[in-house]
Each structure stands twice: as C-alpha cells, then as structure tokens.
C-alpha positions as CSV (number, residue, x, y, z in Angstrom):
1,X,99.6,91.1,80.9
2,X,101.8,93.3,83.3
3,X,100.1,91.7,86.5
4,X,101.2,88.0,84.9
5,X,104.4,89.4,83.5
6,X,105.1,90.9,87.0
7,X,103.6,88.0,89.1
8,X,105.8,85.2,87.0
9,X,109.0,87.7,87.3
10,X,108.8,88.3,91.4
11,X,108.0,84.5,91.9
12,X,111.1,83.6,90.3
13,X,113.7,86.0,92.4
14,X,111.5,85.3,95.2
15,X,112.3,81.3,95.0
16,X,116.2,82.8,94.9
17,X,118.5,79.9,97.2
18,X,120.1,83.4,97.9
19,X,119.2,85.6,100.3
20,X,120.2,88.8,99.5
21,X,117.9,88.0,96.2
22,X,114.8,87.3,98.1
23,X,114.6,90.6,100.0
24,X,114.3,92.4,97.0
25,X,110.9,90.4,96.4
26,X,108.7,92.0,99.0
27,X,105.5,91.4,99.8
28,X,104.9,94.6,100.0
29,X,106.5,95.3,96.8
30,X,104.2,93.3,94.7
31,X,101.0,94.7,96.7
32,X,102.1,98.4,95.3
33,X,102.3,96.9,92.1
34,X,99.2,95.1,91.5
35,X,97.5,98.5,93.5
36,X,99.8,100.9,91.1
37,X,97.7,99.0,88.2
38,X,94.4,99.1,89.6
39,X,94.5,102.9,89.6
40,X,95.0,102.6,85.8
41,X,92.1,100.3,85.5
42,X,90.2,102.7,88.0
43,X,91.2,105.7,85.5
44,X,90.4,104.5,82.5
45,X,87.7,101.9,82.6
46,X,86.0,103.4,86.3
47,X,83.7,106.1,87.0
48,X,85.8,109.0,86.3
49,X,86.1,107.5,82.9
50,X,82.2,107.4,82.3
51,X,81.8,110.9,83.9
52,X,84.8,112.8,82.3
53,X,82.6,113.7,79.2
54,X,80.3,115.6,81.7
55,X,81.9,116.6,84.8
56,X,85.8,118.4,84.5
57,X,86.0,117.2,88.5
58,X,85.7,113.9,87.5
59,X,88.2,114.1,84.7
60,X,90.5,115.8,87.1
61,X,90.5,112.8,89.2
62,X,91.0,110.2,86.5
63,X,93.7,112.4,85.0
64,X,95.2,113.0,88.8
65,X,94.8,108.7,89.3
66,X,96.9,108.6,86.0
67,X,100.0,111.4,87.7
68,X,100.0,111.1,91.1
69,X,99.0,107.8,92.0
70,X,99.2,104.5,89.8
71,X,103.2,106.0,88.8
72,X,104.4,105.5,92.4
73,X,102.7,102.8,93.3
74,X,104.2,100.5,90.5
75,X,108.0,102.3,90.7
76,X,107.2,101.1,94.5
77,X,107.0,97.7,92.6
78,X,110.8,97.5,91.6
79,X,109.8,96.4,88.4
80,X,113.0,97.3,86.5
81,X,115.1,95.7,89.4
82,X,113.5,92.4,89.7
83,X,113.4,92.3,86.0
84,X,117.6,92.7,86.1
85,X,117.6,90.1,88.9
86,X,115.5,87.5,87.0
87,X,116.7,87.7,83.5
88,X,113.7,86.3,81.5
89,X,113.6,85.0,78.7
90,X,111.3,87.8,77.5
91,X,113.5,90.4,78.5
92,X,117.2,89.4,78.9
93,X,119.4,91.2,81.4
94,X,121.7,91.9,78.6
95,X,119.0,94.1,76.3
96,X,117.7,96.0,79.3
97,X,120.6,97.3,80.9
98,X,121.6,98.5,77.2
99,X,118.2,100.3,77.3
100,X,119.0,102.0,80.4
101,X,122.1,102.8,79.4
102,X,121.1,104.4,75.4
103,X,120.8,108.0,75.5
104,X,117.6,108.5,74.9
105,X,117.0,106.9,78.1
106,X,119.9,108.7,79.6
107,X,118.5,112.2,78.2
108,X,114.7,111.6,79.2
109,X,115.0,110.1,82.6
110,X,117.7,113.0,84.0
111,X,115.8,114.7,86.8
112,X,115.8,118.5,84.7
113,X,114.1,116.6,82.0
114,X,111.7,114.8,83.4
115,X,110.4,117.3,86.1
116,X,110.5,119.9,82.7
117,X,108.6,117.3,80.5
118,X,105.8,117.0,83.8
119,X,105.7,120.6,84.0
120,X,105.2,121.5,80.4
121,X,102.6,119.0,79.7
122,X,100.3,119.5,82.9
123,X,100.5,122.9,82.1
124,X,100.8,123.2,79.0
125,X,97.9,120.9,78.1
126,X,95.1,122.1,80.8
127,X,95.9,126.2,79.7
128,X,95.8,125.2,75.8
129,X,92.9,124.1,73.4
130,X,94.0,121.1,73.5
131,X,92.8,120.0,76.3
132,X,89.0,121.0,75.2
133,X,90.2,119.5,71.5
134,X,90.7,116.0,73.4
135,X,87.2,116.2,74.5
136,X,85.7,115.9,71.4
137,X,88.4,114.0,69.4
138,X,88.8,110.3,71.1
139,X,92.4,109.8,69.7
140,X,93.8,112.7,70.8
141,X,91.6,111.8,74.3
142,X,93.9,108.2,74.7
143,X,97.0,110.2,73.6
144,X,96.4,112.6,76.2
145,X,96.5,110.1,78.8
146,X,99.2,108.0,77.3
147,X,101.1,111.2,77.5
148,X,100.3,112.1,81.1
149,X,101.2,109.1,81.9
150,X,104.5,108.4,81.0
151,X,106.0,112.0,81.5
152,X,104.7,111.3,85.0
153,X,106.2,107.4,85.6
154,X,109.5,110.3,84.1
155,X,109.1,112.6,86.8
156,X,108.6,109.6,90.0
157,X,111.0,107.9,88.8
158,X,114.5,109.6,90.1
159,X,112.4,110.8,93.0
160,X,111.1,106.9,94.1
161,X,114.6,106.0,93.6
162,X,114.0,102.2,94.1
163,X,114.8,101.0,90.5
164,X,118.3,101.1,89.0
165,X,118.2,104.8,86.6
166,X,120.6,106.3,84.5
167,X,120.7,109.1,87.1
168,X,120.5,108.6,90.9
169,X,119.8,111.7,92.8
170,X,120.6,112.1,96.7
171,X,118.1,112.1,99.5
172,X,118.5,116.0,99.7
173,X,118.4,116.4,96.1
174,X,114.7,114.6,96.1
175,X,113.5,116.6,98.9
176,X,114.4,119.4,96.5
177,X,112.8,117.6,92.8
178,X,109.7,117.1,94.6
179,X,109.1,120.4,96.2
180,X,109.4,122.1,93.3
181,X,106.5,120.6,92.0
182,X,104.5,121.4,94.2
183,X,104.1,124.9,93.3
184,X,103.2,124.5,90.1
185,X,100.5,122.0,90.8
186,X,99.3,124.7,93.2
187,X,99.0,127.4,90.7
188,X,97.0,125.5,88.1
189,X,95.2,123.8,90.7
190,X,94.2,127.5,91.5
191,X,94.2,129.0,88.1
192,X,91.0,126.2,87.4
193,X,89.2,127.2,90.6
194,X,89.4,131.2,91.0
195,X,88.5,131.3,86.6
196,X,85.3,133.6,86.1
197,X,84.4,131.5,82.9
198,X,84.1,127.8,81.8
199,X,87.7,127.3,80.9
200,X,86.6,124.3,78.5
201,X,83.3,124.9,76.4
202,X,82.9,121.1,75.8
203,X,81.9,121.6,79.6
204,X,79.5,125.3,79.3
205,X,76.2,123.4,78.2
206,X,77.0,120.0,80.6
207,X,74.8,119.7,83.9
208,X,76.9,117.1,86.3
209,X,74.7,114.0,87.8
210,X,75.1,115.7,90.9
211,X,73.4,118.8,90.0
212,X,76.1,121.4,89.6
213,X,76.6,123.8,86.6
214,X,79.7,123.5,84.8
215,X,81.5,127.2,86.6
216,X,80.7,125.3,89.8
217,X,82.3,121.6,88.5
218,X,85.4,123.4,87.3
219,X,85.9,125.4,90.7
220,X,85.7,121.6,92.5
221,X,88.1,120.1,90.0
222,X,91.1,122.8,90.5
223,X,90.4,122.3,94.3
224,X,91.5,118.4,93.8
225,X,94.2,119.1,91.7
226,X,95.4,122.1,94.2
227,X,94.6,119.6,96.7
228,X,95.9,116.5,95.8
229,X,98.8,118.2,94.6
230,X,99.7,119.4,98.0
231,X,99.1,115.9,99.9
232,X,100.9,113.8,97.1
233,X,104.1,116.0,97.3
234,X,104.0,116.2,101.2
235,X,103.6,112.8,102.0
236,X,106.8,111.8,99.4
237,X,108.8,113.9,101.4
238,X,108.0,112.7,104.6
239,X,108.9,108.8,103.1
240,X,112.1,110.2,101.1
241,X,112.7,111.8,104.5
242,X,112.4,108.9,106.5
243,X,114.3,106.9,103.9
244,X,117.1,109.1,104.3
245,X,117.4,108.4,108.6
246,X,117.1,105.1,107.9
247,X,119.9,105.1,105.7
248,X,122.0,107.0,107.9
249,X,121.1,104.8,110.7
250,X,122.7,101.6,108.4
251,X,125.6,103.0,107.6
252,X,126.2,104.3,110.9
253,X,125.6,100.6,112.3
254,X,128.2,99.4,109.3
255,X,130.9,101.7,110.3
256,X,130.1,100.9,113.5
257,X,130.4,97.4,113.1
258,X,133.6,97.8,110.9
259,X,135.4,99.7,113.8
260,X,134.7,96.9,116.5
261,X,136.3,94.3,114.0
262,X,139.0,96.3,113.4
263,X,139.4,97.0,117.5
264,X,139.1,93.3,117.9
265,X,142.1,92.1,115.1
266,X,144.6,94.5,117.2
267,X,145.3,91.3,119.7
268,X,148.3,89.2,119.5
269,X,147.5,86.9,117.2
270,X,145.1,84.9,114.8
271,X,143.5,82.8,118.1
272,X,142.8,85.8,119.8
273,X,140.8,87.5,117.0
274,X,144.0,88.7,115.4
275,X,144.5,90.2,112.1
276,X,144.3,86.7,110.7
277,X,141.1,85.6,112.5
278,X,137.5,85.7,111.6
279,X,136.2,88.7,113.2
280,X,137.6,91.2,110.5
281,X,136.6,89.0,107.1
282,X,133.3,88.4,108.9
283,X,132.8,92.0,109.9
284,X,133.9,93.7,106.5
285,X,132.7,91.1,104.7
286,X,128.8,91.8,105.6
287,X,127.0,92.9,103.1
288,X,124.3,96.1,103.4
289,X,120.8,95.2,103.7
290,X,118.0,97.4,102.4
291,X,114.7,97.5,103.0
292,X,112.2,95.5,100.4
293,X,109.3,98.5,100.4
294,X,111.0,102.0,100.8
C-alpha cells in the first residue's frame, strides 16, 4: 500500500506541465523509497526475522535495518513533499500541512526531542528487561519494532532535511545532531560486546545455526551495532557536508548572477539593458534549483 500510494503520488507531480514541479520527482527519489521499504520487508519478514529467536546478532541486524537504514532511505523519498505537491484526494494539502503544523507534531519532531526519544529508547530498551520480555511475548515483540521505528524516521528526519518539518535545522547544526549520536550507539554497541554474561537469558540455552554459543553471538551483535553505528553516522555527514558546498556554490552562482544584472541595467536606457530592460527581471526573476536526490 505505501509503494502504490507512493508510485500513484510521484507519477502525478512527475506529469507536472511545470518544471520546477517535476524536479522534485526524481528518479532517484523513488529508487530510495521503494529501497527504504525493502529493508522493512527485509527486517521483518527476512532472515533476521527467522533467526532473531536464536541468534541476538541477527536481531541486531533486523533491529539496526529498522534505525539506520529503511528511515533514511524513504525520508530520501520526499514523501511528505510530493504528497504537498500532489494534493490527493486521499490526503488533501489542506489536512496535512495542519498536521505538520499541530503541536504534537511540532513538539515530537524538534531536533532535542527526537534525538532524546532515539536515545532513550535504544538505550533504554537493550539495558532493561524489556528487551528479553519482548522475546518471549510476541506483542510486546511488534511493539518493540513499531517503536524503534518511528522514534528513528523522528530522529532522520530534521537531520535528512528533504521534507518540509516543523523545525529546519542548518547544515552545521546537522553535522552537530548527527554526531552526537554517534557516541551513544558506540557505548552500547560496546556495552553488548565487552559483557562477561548473556545479557538476555532467552538467548543462555540458544546454539546459533552457525555454531556459536550465545556469550560469543552477543559479542558479534554489539560489534554491528558499534559498527554500523559508526559507518551510518559518518557517511550522513559526509552527504550533509557535501549538501552544504553545494548549497553555497548556488547561492554564490545566484548572487553572482544577480550582480551582473544589476551591472548590466546601469546603461542609459531600456534598449541598452537599462533599468527598464530584460536583463534585471530575467536575472532576479530566476528561480533556485535544488537538486531532486540530496
């Protein structure tokens, strides 16, 4: 239902007559999408999912699918943008941008909150019993991802910066949010390998497919988290990073290109590109283009 829901709404801006419409219906935008959602199937109906009631490592990585990977991937997608842009039937224009702007909404998705919410719940939930609890209780199981899931599309979301959001933080300031994650994913990452003892006793009488005892499972599964912490965070920099240059380097061309048309109106009149010709309009008029995929 979100691939068709997404499909029918990117088809429709992408048939804009406008222009400035159509780039915000990459290609590349819907390919992050549809992959963003095949990490979710991947997760929860894949082999992590048929190994997670024996093997921790495995549940790490279906847990670590459901936080670091399908979130980007569909904010990458656009999804509220093209959804403001398209106006379904579904979904009007008018009901969504008075979603955005209620306060829960407002109040949830500021950065503090959201990279709080992450924190306390990755934490939170791996150093409590509740994480061993969700092993043996299949409601609290979907729950758990349900709720790792949406604190983490939270936490990407002001750091993607791609979709409209209450709160729009600056290229610095995302450098920032997403580096100080990285520490924390670090410590627990570590906290699960270095432990002396099987964290989770679900786990203590388990024997993985691949041979190793549950003390050895758990020390592989906090060195992917600790891992794939680290090379999630990094490489988001390096985009926001590159985002941010890119940026500059547009705005530099605008001004740039706003300074020749006002060089060229300073002639003697209107036929000589005057301040009644079409050089200045034309110039000032242009509007900023932006790339489809960040």
């Amino acid at each position: 239902m979100a691939a068709y829901g997404y499909v029918t709404v990117w088809r429709r801006v992408r048939s804009s007559p406008h222009a400035g419409m159509r780039q915000h219906a990459g290609t590349g935008r819907l390919i992050c999408f549809c992959a963003g959602l095949l990490a979710i199937v991947v997760a929860v109906d894949g082999p992590p999912d048929v190994l997670a009631d024996v093997s921790l490592s495995a549940h790490m990585v279906q847990h670590l699918l459901l936080q670091l990977t399908a979130p980007p991937l569909l904010l990458l997608g656009a999804p509220l943008g093209l959804l403001l842009r398209a106006d379904p039937r579904w979904l009007p224009r008018r009901i969504l941008v008075r979603l955005l702007r209620s306060r829960a909404v407002r109040v949830l998705a500021h950065p503090v909150t959201a990279l709080a919410l992450f924190t306390v719940v990755l934490v939170g939930w791996h150093l409590t019993p509740l994480y061993n609890l969700a092993l043996q209780e299949e409601w609290l199981h979907e729950l758990e991802h349900a709720v790792f899931f949406v604190t983490a599309l939270l936490f990407w979301w002001p750091a993607i910066g791609v979709d409209p959001a209450p709160h729009r933080l600056s290229y610095p300031a995302r450098l920032l949010y997403l580096f100080l994650d990285m520490p924390v994913m670090a410590y627990l990452g570590l906290a699960i390998a270095n432990a002396s003892y099987v964290l989770y006793p679900h786990y203590a009488a388990q024997l993985t497919p691949w041979g190793a005892n549950a003390l050895q499972d758990q020390g592989v599964a906090g060195t992917i988290m600790w891992i794939s912490g680290t090379f999630t965070m990094i490489p988001a920099m390096a985009v926001v990073f590159l985002r941010w240059l890119d940026d500059d380097a547009r705005k530099q061309a605008r001004a740039e290109g706003q300074a020749r048309g006002v060089r060229q109106g300073e002639g003697p009149g209107p036929a000589d590109g005057g301040p009644h010709g079409d050089h200045a309009p034309t110039t000032a008029s242009a509007p900023p283009s932006r790339s489809a995929v960040p």
